[in-house]
C-alpha positions as CSV (number, residue, x, y, z in Angstrom):
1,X,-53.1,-16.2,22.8
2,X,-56.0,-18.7,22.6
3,X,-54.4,-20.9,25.2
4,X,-54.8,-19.2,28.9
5,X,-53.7,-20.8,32.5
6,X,-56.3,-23.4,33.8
7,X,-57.5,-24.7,30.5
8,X,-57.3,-28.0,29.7
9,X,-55.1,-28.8,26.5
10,X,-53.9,-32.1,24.3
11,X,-50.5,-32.2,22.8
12,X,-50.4,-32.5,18.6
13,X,-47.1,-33.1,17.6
14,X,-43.8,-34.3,19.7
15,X,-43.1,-37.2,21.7
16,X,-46.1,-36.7,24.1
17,X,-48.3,-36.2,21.3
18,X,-51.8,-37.3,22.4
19,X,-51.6,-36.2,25.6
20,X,-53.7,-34.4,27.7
21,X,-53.0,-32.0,30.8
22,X,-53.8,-28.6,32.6
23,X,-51.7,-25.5,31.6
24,X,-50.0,-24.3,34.9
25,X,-48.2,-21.1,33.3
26,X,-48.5,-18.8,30.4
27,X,-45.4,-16.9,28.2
28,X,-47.1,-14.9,26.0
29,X,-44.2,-13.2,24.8
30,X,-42.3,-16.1,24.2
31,X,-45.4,-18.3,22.9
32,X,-44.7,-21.1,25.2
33,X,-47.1,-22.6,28.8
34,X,-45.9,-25.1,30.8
35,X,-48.1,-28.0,31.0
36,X,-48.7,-30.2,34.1
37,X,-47.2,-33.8,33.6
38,X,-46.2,-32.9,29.4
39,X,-42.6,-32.6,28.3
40,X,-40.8,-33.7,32.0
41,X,-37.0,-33.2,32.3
42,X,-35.2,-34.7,34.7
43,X,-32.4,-32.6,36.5
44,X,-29.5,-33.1,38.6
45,X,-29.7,-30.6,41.6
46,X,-27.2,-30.0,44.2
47,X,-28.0,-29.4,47.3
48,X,-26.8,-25.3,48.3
49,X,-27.6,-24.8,51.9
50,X,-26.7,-27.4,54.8
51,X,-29.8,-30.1,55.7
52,X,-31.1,-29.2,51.9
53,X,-31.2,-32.4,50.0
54,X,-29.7,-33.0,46.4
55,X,-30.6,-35.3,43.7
56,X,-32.6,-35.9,40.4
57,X,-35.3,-33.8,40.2
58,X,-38.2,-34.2,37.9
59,X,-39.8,-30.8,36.2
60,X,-41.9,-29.4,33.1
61,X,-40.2,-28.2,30.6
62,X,-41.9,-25.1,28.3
63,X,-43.6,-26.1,25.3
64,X,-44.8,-24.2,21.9
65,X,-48.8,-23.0,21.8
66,X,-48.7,-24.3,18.5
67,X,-48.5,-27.4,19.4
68,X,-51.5,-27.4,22.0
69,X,-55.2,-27.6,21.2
70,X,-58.0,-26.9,23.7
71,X,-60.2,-29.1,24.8
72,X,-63.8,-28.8,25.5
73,X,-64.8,-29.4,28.9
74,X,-68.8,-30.2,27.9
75,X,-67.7,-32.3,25.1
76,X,-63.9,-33.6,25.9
77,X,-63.2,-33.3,22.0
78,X,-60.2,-31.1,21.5
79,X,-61.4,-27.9,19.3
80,X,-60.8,-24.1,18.5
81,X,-62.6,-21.3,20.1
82,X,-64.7,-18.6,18.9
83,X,-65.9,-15.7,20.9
84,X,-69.4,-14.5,21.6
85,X,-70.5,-11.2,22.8
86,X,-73.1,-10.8,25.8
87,X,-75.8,-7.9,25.6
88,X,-73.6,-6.0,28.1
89,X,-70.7,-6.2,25.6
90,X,-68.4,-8.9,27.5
91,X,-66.5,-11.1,25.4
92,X,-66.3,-14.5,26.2
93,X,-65.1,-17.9,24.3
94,X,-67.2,-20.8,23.1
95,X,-66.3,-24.5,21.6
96,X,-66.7,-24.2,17.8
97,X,-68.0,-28.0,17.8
98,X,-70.6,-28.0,20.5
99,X,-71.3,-24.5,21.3
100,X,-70.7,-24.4,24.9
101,X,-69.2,-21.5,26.8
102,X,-65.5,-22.1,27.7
């Protein structure tokens, strides 16, 4: 997956489509994160134990890796990634427009 938790991502299609925000969690085998402040859904909770309140409650809602890009955080352009080797053999990812280690 080229999106991971942590990285900073903008939205290309749907109704928050040019929005940015920070991937909080990762399916993998479902292909979907959940992205801080992207794709909120409001839900009506009830409250279960006594002194627990109730109410609309606000939450994000999975969304499609397809439909995230990274974005840089040297160059704030969303781009892809590439990887580059180190002499010791780790593999790490770089911004295919500027260069930088991601």
């Amino acid at each position: 997956m080229h999106i991971k938790s942590n990285d900073t991502v903008i939205v290309l299609s749907g109704r928050d489509k040019g929005k940015q925000g920070k991937v909080m969690n990762v399916d993998p085998k479902g292909g979907k994160a959940i992205v801080e402040g992207i794709s909120v859904a409001k839900r009506h909770k009830k409250p279960r134990k006594q002194g627990e309140p109730g109410g609309i409650i606000t939450m994000e809602t999975p969304i499609y890796v397809s439909k995230l890009m990274r974005v840089c955080p040297k160059c704030s352009k969303p781009t892809r990634q590439a990887f580059a080797f180190e002499e010791d053999g780790t593999k790490y990812r770089i911004c295919k427009k500027c260069g930088a280690g991601i």
